[in-house]
Structures are given as C-alpha cells and as structure tokens.
N, C-alpha and C positions, 0 to 999 in steps of 0.2 A: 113308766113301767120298765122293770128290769128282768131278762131272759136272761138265764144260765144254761146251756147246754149242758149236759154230761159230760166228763169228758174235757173241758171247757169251751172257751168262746162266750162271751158276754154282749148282747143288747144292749140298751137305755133307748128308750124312744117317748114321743106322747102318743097315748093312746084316749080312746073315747070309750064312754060306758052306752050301753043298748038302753033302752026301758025300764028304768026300776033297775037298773044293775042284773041285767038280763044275758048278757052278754059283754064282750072288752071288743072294741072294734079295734083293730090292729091298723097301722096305715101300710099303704101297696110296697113299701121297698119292706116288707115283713114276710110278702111272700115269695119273695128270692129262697128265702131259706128254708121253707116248708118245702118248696119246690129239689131243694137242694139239699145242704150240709145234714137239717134237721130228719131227716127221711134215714140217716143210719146210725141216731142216738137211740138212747133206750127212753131218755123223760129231758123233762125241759123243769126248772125250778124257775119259779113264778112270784113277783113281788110287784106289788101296783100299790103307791104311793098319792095319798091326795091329802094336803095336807100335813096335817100332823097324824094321818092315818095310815098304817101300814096291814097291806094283807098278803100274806106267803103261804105256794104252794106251789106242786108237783104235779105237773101233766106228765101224766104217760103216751109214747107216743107209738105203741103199738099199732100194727095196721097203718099207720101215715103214707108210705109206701103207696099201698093198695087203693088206699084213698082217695090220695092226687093224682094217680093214672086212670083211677073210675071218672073224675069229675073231667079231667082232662077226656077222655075220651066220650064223654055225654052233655056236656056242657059246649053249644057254641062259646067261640071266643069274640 
C-alpha cells in the first residue's frame, strides 16, 4: 500500500485486508501520522496493490483532528 499526503510526503508499507475487503488494516507505525503530520492535510491519495491488481483513491481527511483527540480522550490506552 502506497499514502501520498497532500502537499507531499509519501508511505509504502504492507498492509492487511479485514473481511471480504471490509476494511485495510494499517500496521502501528501508520499511526504516528494520523496522530501527527496527517491531522493538517486536506486528503490522503490511496493505492493498494496485490498483485497485478491496482486500486486508487482519495480519503479526505476532514475532522481527523477532531477525531484522534475524541478517541484519545475516551479510549483507555
């Protein structure tokens, strides 16, 4: 899987599929930067590669902010 920030700054990582491709599990050094950098872009560009299969697209990442300080603040750690 490949992140492009806004802006730049570029990822590559392995990532895992949830259920039926239900979700992309991301692995823990993924969220340094939700926590971080990614909290004052506007969208993230998204490419997750398996095989010879390619899928691209664009999270927005409005409210992210708001988000990690809610779960931060209601989530034991």
């Amino acid at each position: 899987m490949t992140i492009a920030a806004s802006g730049g700054g570029t990822l590559t990582f392995d990532a895992s599929m949830a259920a039926a491709g239900a979700a992309v599990l991301l692995p823990d050094e993924v969220s340094a930067f939700a926590a971080g950098k990614w909290q004052t872009k506007p969208s993230l560009s998204v490419v997750v590669r398996e095989g010879d299969s390619e899928i691209k697209g664009t999270v927005a990442l409005n409210g992210l902010r708001e988000a990690c300080h809610s779960l931060l603040a209601n989530c034991s750690q």
